[in-house]
N, C-alpha and C positions, 0 to 999 in steps of 0.2 A: 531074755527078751528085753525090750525096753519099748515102755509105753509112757507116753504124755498125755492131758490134755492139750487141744489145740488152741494156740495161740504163742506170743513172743515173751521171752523170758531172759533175765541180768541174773545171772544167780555166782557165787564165788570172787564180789568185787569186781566184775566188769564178765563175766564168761556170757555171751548170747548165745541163748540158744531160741530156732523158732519149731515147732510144729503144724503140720498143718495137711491138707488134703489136696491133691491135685482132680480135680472128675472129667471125666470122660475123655479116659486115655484110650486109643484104641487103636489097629494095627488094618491099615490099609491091606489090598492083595498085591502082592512083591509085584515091583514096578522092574527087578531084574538088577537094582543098584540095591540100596538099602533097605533092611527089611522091615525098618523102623520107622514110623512117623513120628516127628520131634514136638513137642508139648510144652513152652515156657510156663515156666512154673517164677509167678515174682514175689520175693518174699515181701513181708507186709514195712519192715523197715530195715535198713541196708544193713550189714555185719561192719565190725571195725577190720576184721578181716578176712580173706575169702574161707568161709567156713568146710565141713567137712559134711557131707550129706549122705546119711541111710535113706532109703526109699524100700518099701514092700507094697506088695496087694493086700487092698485093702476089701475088695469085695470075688464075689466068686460069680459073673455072670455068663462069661463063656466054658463053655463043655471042655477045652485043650489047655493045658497048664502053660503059665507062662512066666517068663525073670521081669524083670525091671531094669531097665539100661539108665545110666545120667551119664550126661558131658557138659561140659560148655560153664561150670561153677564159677560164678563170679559175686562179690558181694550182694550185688542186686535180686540175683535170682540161679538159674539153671535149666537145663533141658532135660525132660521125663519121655522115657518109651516104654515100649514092651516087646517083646521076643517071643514066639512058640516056638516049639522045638523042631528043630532044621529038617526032620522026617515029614511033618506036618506040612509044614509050607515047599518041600518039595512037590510033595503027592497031591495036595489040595488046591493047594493057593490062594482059600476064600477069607484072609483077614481072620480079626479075633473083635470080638461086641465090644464095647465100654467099660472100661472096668474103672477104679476108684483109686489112685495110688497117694499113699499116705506118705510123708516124709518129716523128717527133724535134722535140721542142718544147726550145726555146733561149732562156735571159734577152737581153734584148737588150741588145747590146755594141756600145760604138765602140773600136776600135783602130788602129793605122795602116796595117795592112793591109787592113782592110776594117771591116762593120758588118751587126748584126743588129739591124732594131729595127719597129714598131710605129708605123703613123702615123692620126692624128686625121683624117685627108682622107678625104671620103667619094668614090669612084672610080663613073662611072656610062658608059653608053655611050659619051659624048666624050671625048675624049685631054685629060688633066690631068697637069702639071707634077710630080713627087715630087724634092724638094730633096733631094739628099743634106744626114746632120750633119756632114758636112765634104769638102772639097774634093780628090779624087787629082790625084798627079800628072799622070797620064794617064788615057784611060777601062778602067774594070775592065771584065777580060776574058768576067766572069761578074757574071751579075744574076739572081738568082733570085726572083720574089715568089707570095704566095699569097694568097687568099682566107679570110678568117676570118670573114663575116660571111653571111648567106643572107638575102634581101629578094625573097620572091614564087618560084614555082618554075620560073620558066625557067632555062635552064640554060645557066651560062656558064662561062667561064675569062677570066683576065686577059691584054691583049698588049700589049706595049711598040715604044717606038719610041723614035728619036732620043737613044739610050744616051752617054752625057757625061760628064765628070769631075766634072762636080759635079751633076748631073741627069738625070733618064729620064722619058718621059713614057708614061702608064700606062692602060687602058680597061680596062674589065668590057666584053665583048662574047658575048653571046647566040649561043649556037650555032645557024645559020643552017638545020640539017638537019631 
């Protein structure tokens, strides 16, 4: 897991990092295009460079589980959603209440412990190769990646396989429900 207090932080000779809370994110009833209502989220001061951002729920106020979607990452800020599962909003269509989403957006960093960074690959349902920038000694313990991008409103999360010292390989896979 990784947890902050909120607020902006220089830590490793120039690395920003910010945390912080987005509130009252919530999910209109599907208009038939996007299933997502989009949430500017502005960071409190700009990154040196477009950073890389996790986002989770932070609170539990609706009864139907839901992801957290970003797009639109730019030094200044980003776009926050959320998603219930594509059964749900078939059959229902009644939205999802407010919920609380929490985020920490980080410049990306190579060091020799580990790496934060940002890749040009575009990830689709088949399992694709992500090269680490550089090679561990052995496989890290922890791998954590996210989605910053939204293309059409099925709703997915990313799963990995084959975790390695110098590679992992990665899918966007559509929630099956």
């Amino acid at each position: 897991y990784f947890v902050m207090e909120a607020g902006s932080y220089t830590i490793l000779g120039g690395v920003q990092i910010e945390a912080g809370i987005k509130t009252g994110v919530s999910l209109a009833e599907d208009t038939g295009t996007e299933l997502t209502t989009w949430y500017d989220v502005t960071f409190s001061q700009s990154f040196s460079s477009v950073p890389v951002v996790f986002t989770h729920q932070q609170t539990v106020n609706g009864g139907d589980a839901i992801v957290t979607r970003v797009k639109d990452v730019t030094i200044t800020g980003f776009k926050v959603g959320i998603q219930e599962q594509e059964s749900k909003v078939k059959n229902t269509n009644d939205g999802h209440t407010a919920e609380n989403i929490g985020y920490i957006a980080m410049t990306p960093i190579t060091i020799a412990e580990g790496e934060v960074a940002k890749t040009s690959s575009t990830f689709n349902q088949n399992w694709n190769t992500l090269t680490f920038q550089q090679t561990y000694s052995q496989t890290p313990e922890i791998f954590i990646a996210a989605m910053e991008t939204f293309y059409g409103k099925d709703i997915a999360e990313l799963r990995h396989r084959n975790l390695g010292a110098g590679s992992v390989q990665i899918k966007a896979e559509e929630t099956p429900i």
